[in-house]
C-alpha positions in Angstrom: 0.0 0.0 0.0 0.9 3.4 -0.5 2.0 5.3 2.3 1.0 9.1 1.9 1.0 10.7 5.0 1.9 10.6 8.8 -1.7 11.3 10.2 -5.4 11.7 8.9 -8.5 12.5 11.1 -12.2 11.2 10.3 -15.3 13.4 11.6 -17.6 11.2 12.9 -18.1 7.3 13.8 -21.4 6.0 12.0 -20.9 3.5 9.5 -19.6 6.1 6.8 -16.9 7.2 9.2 -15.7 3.4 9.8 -15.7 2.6 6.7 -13.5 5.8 5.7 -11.0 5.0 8.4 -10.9 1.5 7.3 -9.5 2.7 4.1 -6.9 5.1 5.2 -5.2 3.0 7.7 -3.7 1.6 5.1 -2.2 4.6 3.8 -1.2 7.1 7.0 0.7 6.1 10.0 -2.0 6.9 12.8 -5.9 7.8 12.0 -7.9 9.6 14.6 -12.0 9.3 14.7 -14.0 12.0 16.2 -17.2 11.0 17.5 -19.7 13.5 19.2 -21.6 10.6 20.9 -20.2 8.6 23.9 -20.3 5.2 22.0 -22.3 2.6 23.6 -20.4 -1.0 24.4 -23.5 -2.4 24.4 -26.1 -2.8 20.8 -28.0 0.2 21.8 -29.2 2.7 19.4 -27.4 5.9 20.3 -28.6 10.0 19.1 -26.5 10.7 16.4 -27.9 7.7 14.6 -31.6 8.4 15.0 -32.5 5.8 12.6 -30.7 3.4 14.8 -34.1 1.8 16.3 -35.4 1.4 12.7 -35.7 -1.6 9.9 -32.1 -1.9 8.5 -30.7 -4.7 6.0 -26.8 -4.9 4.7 -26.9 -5.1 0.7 -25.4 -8.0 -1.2 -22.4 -5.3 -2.2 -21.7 -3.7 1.4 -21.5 -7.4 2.7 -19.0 -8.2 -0.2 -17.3 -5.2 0.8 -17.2 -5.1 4.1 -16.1 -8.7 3.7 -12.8 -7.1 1.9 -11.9 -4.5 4.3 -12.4 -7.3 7.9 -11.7 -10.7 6.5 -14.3 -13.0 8.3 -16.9 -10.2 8.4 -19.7 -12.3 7.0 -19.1 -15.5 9.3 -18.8 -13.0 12.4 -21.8 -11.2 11.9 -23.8 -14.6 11.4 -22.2 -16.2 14.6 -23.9 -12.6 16.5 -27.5 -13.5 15.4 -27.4 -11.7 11.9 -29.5 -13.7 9.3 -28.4 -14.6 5.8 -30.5 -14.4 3.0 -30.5 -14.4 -1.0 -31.5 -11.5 -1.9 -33.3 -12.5 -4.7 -34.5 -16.2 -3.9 -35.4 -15.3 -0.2 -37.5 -13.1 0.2 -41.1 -11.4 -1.3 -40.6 -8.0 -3.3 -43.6 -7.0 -4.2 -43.7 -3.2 -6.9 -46.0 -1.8 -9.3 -48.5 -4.6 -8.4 -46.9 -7.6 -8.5 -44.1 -10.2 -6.9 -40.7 -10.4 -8.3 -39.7 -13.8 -9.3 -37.5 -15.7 -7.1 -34.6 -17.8 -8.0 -31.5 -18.6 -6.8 -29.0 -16.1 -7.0 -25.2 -15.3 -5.6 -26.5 -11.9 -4.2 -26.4 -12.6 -0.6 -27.3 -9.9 2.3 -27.4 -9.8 5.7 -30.8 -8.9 8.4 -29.3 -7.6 11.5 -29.8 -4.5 13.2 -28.1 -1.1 12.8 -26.4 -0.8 16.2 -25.1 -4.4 16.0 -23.7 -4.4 12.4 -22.1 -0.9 13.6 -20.9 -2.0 16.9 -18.8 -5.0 15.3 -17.9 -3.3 12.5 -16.2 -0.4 15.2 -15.0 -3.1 17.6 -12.9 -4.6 14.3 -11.8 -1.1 13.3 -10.3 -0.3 16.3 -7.8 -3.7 16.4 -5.4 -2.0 14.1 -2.6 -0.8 15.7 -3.0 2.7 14.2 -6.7 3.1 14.8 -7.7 5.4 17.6 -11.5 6.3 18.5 -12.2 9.2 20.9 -15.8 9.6 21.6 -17.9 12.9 23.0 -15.1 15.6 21.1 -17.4 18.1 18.7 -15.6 19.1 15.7 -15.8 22.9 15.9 -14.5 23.9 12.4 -10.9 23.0 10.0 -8.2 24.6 10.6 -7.2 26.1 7.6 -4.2 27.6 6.2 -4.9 30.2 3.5 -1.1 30.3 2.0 -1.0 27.0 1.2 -4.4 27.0 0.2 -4.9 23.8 2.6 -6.2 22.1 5.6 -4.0 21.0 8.4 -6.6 19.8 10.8 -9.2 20.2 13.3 -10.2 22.8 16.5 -11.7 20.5 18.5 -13.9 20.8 22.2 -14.9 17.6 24.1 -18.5 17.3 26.0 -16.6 17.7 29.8 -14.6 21.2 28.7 -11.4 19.3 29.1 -10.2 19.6 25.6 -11.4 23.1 24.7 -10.1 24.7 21.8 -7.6 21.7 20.8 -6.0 21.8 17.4 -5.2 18.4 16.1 -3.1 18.5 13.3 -3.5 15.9 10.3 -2.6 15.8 6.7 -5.7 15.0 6.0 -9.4 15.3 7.1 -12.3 13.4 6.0 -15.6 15.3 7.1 -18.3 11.7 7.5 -20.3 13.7 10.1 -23.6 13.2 7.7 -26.7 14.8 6.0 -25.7 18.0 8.9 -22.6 18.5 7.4 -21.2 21.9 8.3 -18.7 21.4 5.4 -20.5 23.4 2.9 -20.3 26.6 5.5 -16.7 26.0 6.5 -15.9 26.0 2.8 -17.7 29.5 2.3 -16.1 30.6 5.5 -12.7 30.1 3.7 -13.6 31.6 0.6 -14.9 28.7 -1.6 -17.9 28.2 -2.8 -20.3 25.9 -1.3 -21.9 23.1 -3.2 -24.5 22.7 -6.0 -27.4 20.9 -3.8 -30.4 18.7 -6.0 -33.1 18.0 -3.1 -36.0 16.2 -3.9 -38.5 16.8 -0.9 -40.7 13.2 0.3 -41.9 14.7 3.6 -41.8 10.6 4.3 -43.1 9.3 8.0 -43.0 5.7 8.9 -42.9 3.4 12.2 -41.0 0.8 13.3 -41.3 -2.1 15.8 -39.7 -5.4 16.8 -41.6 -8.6 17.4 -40.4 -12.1 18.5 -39.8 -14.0 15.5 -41.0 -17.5 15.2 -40.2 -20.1 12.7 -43.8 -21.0 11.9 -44.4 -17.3 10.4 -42.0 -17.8 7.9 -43.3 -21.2 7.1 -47.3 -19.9 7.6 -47.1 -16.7 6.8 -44.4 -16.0 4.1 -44.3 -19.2 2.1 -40.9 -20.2 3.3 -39.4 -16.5 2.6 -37.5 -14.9 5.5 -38.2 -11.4 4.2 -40.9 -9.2 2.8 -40.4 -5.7 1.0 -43.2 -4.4 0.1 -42.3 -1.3 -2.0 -44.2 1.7 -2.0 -46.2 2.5 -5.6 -49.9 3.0 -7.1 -52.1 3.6 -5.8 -51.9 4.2 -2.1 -47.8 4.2 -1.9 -48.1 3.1 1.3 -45.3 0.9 2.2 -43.7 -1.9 4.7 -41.1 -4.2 5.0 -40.4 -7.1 7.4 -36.8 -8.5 8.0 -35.4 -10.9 10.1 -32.8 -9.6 12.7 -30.6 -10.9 15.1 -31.3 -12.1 18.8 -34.8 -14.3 16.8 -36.6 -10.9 16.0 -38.5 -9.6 13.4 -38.2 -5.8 12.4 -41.0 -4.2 10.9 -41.3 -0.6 9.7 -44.7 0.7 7.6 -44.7 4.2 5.8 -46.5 6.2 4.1 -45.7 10.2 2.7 -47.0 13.9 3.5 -50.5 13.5 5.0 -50.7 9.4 5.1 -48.8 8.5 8.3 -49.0 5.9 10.3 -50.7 5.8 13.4 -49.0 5.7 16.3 -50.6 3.5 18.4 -50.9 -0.3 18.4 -54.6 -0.7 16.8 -53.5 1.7 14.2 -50.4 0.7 13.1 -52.0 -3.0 13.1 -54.7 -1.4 11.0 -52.3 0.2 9.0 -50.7 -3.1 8.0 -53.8 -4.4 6.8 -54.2 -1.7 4.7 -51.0 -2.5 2.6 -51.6 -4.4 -1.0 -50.5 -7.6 0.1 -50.9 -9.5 3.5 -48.1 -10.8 4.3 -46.5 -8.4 7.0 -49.9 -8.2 9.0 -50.2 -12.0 8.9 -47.2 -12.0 10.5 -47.5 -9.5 13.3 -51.5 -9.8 13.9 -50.6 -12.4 16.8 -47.0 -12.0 17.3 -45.3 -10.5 20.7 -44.3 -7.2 20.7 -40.5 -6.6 22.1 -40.0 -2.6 21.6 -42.9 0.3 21.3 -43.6 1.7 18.3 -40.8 4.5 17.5 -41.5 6.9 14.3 -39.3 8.9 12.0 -39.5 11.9 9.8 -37.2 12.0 6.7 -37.9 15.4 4.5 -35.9 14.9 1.2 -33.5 12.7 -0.5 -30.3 15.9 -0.7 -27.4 15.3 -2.6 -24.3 17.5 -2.7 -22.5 17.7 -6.0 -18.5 18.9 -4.7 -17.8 16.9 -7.8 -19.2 20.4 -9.8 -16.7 22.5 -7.4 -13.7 24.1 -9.2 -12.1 24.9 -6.2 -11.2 23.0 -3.2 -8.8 22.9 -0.4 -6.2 20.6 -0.4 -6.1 17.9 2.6 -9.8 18.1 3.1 -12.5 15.1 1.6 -16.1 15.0 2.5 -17.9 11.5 2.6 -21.1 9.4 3.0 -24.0 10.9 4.0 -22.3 13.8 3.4 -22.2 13.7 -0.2 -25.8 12.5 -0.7 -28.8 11.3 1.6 -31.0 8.7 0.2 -34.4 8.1 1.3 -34.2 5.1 3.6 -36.9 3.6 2.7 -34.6 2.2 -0.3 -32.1 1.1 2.1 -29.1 2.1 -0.1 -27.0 4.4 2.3 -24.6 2.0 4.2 -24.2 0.5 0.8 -22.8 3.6 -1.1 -20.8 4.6 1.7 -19.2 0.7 1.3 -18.7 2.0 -2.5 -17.0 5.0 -1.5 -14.6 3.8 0.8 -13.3 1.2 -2.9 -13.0 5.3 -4.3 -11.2 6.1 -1.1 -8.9 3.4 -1.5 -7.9 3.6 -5.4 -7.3 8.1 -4.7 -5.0 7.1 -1.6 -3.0 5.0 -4.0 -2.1 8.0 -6.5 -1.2 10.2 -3.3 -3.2 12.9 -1.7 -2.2 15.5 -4.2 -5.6 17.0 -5.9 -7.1 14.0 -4.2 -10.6 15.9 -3.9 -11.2 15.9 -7.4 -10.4 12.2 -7.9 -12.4 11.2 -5.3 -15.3 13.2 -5.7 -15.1 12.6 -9.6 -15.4 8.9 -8.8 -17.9 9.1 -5.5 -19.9 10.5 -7.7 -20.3 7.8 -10.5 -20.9 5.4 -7.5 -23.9 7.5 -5.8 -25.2 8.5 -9.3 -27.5 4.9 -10.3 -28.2 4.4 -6.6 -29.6 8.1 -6.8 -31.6 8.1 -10.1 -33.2 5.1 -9.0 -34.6 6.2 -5.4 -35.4 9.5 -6.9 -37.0 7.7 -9.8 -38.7 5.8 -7.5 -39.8 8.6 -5.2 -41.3 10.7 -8.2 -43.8 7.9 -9.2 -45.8 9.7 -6.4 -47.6 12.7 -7.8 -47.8 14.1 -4.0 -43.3 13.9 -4.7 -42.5 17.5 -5.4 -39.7 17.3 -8.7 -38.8 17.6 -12.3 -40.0 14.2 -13.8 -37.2 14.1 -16.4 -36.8 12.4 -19.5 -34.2 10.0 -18.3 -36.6 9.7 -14.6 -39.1 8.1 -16.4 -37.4 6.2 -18.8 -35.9 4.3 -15.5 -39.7 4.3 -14.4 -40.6 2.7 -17.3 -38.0 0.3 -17.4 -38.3 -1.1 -14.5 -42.0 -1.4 -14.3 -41.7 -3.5 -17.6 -39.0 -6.0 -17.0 -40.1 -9.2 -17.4 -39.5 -10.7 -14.8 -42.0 -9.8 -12.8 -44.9 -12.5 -12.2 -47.5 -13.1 -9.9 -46.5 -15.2 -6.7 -47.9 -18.8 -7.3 -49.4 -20.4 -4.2 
């Protein structure tokens, strides 16, 4: 591996800032992470992952991924409770009115929570010897150095007021701190321009729950599946999805957008199950024992950032993951990309860090760009969506809606 540098610092810990680490410690002699949030030892959902308590599932590609950058990955995650499942053969999709086909496939993803699949992902991380995590410091701004036209690190203050006003040094920073980036201000701050931004606005609302799973549902309920996605479209485009998870649980979140939300309470949400096309999730969950309440979540608009656009930018200084763009999570694609990002990451690091921002941005983008046209393809089926419905949006609408093979689930 190339080495490029003595020391590079990572803003924030969610999965976007692991991954990003991953991929530098093979480059710089230390990397630092800088996580607002004490970080629980324990699974537990923590604040600056608000979705933590929701419905999450790890792509075919992240796993393969993932599986790249912590040899063993897959097997470790499974021997934690995680459930394996063909993506493809496995489960019930059901879009524009009908089931996907199923057949066997090499496309293999994992059910497990979002705390968990962090958690061991961190806990691996932080066993090479030139890892180091320190949790409750707030990134207050870069430091930059106008001469040189770069960034040579961070003004830091921790949550106890012991580390006030620390400058941290690094030859370069990675900025993973999320959709609440502060990058495009710092930039403007430093005499750069900010960011083209393409927002589509969902105003989505949806619910989640866990339930003890039990064998027989699959077997009764979901015709020997283990998952059920069922996708929201015409005419309600209402939507649920039901995974298995670790520790024998089933996750389950229902949504719907702008006015259609989902009740809040147990004979609502119940009822709002049975509202969905299909039966599948409320067969399941009519009878089964809750484990959690019911916890809800407000996502406004799928928000990308296009630095790729930028002809300007400091030296030293990358901004990643959520970030860059923020999918609609209904879609599930966000851990994904950021896996994707971290294989840009990698292949800029091996050229050197000189005009590294363009490379990596250039390439980021290409990553986030299908991932993106299809969740905002998706999205803009819905005449309440607010957006331009462009040539190529509904050409991918189209598309998709016609492939072939789609057919009706024989029972």
């Amino acid at each position: 591996m190339a080495h490029v540098g003595k020391h590079a610092i990572v803003v924030g810990a969610g999965m976007g800032g692991l991954l990003a680490a991953r991929a530098l410690a093979d480059h710089f002699d230390e990397v630092t992470v800088l996580e607002r949030d004490a970080l629980p030892d324990l699974p537990d959902p923590r604040k600056g992952v608000p979705q933590g308590r929701h419905t999450h599932g790890l792509l075919a590609r992240g796993r393969e991924i993932l599986e790249q950058s912590f040899p063993g990955f897959t097997e470790g995650m499974i021997a934690q409770g995680a459930v394996p499942a063909d993506l493809v053969n496995d489960g019930l999709w059901f879009n524009y009115g009908v089931y996907l086909h199923n057949t066997p496939s090499k496309m293999v993803g994992l059910g497990v929570s979002r705390p968990t699949l962090e958690g061991f992902v961190r806990r691996r991380l932080v066993q090479l010897s030139n890892i180091r995590v320190w949790e409750r410091r707030d990134v207050v701004e870069p430091v930059f150095d106008r001469l040189s036209g770069r960034v040579t690190g961070v003004r830091v203050q921790s949550k106890d007021g012991s580390h006030d006003g620390e400058t941290i040094d690094a030859d370069l920073v990675v900025d993973t701190s999320g959709r609440g980036s502060s990058s495009p201000a710092w930039l403007s701050a430093f005499g750069f321009a900010k960011p083209p931004e393409e927002q589509i606005t969902v105003n989505l609302g949806y619910v989640t729950r866990f339930y003890r799973l039990k064998p027989e549902h699959m077997t009764n309920c979901l015709h020997g599946r283990k998952f059920v996605i069922m996708a929201a479209c015409s005419p309600d485009f209402r939507f649920g999805a039901l995974l298995p998870q670790e520790g024998e649980r089933w996750t389950v979140t229902l949504g719907g957008y702008r006015d259609d939300q989902v009740p809040e309470d147990d004979a609502g949400f119940l009822e709002f199950a049975r509202s969905l096309q299909q039966p599948e999730i409320f067969n399941v969950i009519q009878n089964a024992e809750p484990l959690t309440p019911l916890t809800s979540y407000k996502f406004v608009s799928n928000l990308r950032r296009h630095y790729e656009k930028l002809r300007r930018f400091p030296e030293g200084y990358l901004v990643y993951g959520d970030a860059l763009c923020s999918f609609d999570p209904a879609y599930g694609q966000g851990m994904t990309v950021a896996c994707l990002e971290s294989l840009a990451l990698r292949e800029c690091l091996a050229n050197g860090t000189q005009g590294i921002a363009r490379r990596f941005f250039q390439m980021a983008s290409r990553f986030i760009e299908a991932p993106w046209q299809i969740v905002v393809g998706s999205d803009l089926q819905n005449p309440r969506v607010e957006g331009k419905r462009t040539a190529q949006v509904r050409f991918v609408n189209w598309y998709i809606a016609s492939r072939p093979l789609r057919s009706r689930l024989q029972r």
